[in-house]
One Martini backbone bead per residue (centre of mass of N, CA, C, O) as a GRO file, in nm:
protein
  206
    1UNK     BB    1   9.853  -5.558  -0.475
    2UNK     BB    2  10.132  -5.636  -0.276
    3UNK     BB    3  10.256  -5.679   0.064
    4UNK     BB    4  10.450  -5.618   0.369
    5UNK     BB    5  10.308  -5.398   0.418
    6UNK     BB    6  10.257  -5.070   0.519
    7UNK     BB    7  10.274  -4.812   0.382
    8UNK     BB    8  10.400  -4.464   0.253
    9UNK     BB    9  10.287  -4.171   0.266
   10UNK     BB   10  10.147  -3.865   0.294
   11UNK     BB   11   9.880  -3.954   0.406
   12UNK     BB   12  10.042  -4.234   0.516
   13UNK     BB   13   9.907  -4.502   0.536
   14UNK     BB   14   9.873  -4.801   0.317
   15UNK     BB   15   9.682  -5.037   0.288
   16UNK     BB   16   9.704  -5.316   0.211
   17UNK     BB   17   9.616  -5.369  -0.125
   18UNK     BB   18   9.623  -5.038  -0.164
   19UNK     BB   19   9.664  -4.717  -0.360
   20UNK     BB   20   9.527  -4.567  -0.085
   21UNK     BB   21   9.410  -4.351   0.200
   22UNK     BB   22   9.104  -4.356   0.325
   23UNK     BB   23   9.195  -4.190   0.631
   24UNK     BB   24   9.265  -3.961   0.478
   25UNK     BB   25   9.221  -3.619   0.499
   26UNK     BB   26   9.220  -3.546   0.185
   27UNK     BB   27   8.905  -3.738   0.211
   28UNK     BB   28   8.774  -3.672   0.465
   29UNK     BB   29   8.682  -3.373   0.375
   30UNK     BB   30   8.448  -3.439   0.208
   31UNK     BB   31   8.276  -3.597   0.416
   32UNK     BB   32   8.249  -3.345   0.590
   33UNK     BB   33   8.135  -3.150   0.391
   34UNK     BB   34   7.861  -3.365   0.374
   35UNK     BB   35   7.752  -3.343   0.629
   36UNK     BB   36   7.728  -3.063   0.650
   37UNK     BB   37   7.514  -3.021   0.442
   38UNK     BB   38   7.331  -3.255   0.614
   39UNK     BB   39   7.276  -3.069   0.830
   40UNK     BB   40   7.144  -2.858   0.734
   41UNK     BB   41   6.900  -2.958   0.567
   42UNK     BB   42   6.761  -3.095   0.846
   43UNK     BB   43   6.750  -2.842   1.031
   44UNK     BB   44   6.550  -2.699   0.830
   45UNK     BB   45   6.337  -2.927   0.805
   46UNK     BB   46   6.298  -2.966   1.127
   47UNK     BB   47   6.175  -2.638   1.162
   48UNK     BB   48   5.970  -2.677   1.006
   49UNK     BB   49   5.795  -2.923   1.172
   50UNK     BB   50   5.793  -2.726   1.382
   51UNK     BB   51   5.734  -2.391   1.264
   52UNK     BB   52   6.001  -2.191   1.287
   53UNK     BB   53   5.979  -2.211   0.958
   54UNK     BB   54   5.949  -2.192   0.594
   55UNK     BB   55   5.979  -2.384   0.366
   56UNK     BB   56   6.175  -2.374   0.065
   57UNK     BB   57   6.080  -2.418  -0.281
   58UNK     BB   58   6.185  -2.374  -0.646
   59UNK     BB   59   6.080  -2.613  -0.755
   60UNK     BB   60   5.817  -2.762  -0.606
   61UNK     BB   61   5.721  -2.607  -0.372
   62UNK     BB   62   5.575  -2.547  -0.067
   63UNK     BB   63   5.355  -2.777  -0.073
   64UNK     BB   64   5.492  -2.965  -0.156
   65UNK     BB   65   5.703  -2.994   0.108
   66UNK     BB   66   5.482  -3.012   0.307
   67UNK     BB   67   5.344  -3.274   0.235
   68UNK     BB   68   5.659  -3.450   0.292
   69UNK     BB   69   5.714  -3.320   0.608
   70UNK     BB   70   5.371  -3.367   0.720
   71UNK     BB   71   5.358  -3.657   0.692
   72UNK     BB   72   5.294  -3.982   0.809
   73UNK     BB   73   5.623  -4.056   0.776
   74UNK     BB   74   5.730  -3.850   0.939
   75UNK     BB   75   5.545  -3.932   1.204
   76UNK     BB   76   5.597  -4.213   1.329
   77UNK     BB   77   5.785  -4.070   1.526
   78UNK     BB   78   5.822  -3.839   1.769
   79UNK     BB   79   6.031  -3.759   1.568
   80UNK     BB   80   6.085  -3.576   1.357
   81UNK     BB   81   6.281  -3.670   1.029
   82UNK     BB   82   6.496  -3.438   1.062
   83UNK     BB   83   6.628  -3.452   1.370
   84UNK     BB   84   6.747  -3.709   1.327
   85UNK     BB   85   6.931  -3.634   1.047
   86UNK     BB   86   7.120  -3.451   1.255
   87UNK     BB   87   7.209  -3.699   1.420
   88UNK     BB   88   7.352  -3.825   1.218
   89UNK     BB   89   7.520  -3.591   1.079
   90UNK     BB   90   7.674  -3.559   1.368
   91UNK     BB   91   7.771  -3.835   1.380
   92UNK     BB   92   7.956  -3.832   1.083
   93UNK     BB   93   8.162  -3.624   1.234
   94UNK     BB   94   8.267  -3.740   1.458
   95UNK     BB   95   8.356  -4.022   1.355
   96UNK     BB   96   8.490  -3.861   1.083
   97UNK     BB   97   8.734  -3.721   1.317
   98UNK     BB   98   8.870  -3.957   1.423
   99UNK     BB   99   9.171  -3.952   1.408
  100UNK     BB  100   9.397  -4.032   1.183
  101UNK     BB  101   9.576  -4.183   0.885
  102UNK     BB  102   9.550  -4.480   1.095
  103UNK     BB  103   9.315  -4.556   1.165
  104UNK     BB  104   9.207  -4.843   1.031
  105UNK     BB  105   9.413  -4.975   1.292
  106UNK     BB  106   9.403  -4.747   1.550
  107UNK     BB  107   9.034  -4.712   1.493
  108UNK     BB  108   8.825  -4.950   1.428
  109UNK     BB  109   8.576  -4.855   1.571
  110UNK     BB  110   8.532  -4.547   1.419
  111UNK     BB  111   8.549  -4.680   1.219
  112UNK     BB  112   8.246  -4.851   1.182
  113UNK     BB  113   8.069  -4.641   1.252
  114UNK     BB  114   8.046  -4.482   1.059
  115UNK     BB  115   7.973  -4.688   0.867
  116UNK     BB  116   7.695  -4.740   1.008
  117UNK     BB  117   7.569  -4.416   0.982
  118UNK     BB  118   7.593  -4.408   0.647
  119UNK     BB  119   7.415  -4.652   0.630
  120UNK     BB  120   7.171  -4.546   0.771
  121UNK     BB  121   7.119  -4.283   0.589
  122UNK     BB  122   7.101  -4.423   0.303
  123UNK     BB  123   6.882  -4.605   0.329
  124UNK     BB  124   6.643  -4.393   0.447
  125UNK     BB  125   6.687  -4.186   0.190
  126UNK     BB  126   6.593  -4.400  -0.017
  127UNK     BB  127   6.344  -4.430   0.096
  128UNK     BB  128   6.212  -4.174   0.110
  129UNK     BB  129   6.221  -4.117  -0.203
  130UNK     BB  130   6.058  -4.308  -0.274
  131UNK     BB  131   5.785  -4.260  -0.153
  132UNK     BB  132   5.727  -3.959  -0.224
  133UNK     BB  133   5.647  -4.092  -0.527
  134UNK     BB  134   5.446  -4.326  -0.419
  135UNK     BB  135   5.288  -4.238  -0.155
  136UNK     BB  136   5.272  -3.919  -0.148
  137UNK     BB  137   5.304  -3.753  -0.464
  138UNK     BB  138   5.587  -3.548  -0.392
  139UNK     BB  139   5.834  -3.298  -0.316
  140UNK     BB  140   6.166  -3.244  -0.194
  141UNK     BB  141   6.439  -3.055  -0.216
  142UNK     BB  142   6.595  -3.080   0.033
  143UNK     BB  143   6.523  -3.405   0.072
  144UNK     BB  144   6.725  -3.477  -0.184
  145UNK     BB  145   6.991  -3.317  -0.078
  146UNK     BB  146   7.023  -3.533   0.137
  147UNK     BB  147   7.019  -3.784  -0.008
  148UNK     BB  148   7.270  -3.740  -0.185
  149UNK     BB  149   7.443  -3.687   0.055
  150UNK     BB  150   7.444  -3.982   0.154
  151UNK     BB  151   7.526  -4.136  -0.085
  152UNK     BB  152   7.805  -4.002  -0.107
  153UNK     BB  153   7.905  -4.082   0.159
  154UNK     BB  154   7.921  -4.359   0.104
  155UNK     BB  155   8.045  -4.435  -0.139
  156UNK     BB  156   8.314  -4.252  -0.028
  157UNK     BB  157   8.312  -4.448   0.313
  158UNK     BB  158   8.335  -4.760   0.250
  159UNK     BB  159   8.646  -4.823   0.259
  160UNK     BB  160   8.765  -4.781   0.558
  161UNK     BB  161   8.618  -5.038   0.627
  162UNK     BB  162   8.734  -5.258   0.418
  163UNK     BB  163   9.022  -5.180   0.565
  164UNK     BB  164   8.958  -5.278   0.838
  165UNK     BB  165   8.841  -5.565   0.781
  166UNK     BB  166   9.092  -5.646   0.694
  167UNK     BB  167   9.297  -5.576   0.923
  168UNK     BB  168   9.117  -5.782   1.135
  169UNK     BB  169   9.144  -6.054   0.958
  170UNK     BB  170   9.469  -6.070   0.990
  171UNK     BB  171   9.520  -6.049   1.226
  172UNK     BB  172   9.276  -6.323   1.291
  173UNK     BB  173   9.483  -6.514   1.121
  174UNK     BB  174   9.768  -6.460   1.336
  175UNK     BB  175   9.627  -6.417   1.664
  176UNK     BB  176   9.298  -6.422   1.678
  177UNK     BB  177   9.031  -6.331   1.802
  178UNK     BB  178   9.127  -6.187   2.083
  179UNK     BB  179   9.334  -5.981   1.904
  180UNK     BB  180   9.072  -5.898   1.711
  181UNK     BB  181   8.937  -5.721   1.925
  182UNK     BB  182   9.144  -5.546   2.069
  183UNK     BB  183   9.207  -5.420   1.780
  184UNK     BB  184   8.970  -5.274   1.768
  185UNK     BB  185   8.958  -5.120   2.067
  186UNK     BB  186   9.279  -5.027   2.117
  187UNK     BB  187   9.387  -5.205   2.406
  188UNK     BB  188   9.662  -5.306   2.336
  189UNK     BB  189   9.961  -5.328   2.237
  190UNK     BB  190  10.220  -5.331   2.060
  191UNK     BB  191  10.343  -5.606   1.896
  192UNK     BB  192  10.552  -5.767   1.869
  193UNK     BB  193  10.797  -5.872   1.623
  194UNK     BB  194  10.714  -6.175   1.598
  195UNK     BB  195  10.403  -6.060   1.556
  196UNK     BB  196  10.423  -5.874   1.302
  197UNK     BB  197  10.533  -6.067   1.121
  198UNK     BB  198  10.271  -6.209   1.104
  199UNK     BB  199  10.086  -5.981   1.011
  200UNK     BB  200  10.281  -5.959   0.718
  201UNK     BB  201  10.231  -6.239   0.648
  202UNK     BB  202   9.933  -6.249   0.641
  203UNK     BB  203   9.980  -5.994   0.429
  204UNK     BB  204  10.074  -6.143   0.174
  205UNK     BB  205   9.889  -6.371   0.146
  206UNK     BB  206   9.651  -6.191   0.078
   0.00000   0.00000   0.00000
């Protein structure tokens, strides 16, 4: 589907040559929500990590999961890595709250931030849910689920990106390396009309 612009629905801007607005607050809830569910999850770990409560684990059991939290990958760096984990899933939270429903070319280093954050928790738990099983040996219940929810954040937040970058690249083919720079960082002014229409027509043309 091709535009000459982009449209508009309820819920906001739709991104040229996409069928829904992936900035939509009524996407972004979801992310946010799963967000928060892995911000407990880690919080929880990391407490363990640290002897503040004692892992719960109904599925694997206390053994198995004090196993895989307290085994010696878990401890590579200086700080559990339960702790890290709310650090990522809090940074998920702010980035993937700023900006309304037009953030993909209003807020592009925003999204951009997101994606490499979510980019980042789901490689991490990707890996970790491997070693559990082959390197370690056990299995830990709440980090599967922080592993899954971390891979649900990627799968439903990386189309904003891909959105964001179709637009940096339109802008860069219609105005220039310099004005796709500035387009990221939201630092320009909004472009005259004769400027607009270049970018309307690069976007009519991709």
């Amino acid at each position: 589907m091709t535009h000459a612009g982009a449209q508009k629905d309820a819920a906001g801007e739709i991104p040229p040559g996409w069928s829904y607005n992936p900035s939509a607050w009524h996407e972004r809830r979801w992310l946010l929500c799963l967000a928060a569910i892995g911000l407990l999850a880690a919080l929880y770990t990391g407490l363990s990590q640290l002897g503040v409560v004692n892992l719960w684990d109904p599925i694997f059991g206390g053994a198995s999961s004090f196993a895989v939290t307290h085994s010696f990958i878990s401890r590579l760096l200086p700080v559990p890595d339960g702790l890290l984990g709310v650090v990522g899933y809090a940074c998920d939270l702010i980035f993937g709250s700023i900006g309304g429903d037009d953030r993909w070319r209003a807020k592009p280093w925003a999204t951009l931030l997101f994606a490499l954050t979510i980019l980042g928790l789901g490689v991490v738990s990707l890996a970790l849910t491997i070693l559990q099983g082959t390197v370690i040996g056990h299995w830990c219940s709440v980090c599967l689920v922080s592993a899954a929810v971390s891979t649900l954040i990627f799968g439903l937040g990386v189309g904003e990106a891909l959105a964001t970058l179709q637009y940096l690249a339109r802008v860069r083919y219609a105005q220039g390396w310099a004005q796709a720079w500035r387009a990221l960082w939201n630092v320009s002014p909004a472009p005259p009309r004769t400027q607009r229409r270049l970018v309307d027509r690069a976007m009519t043309a991709s």
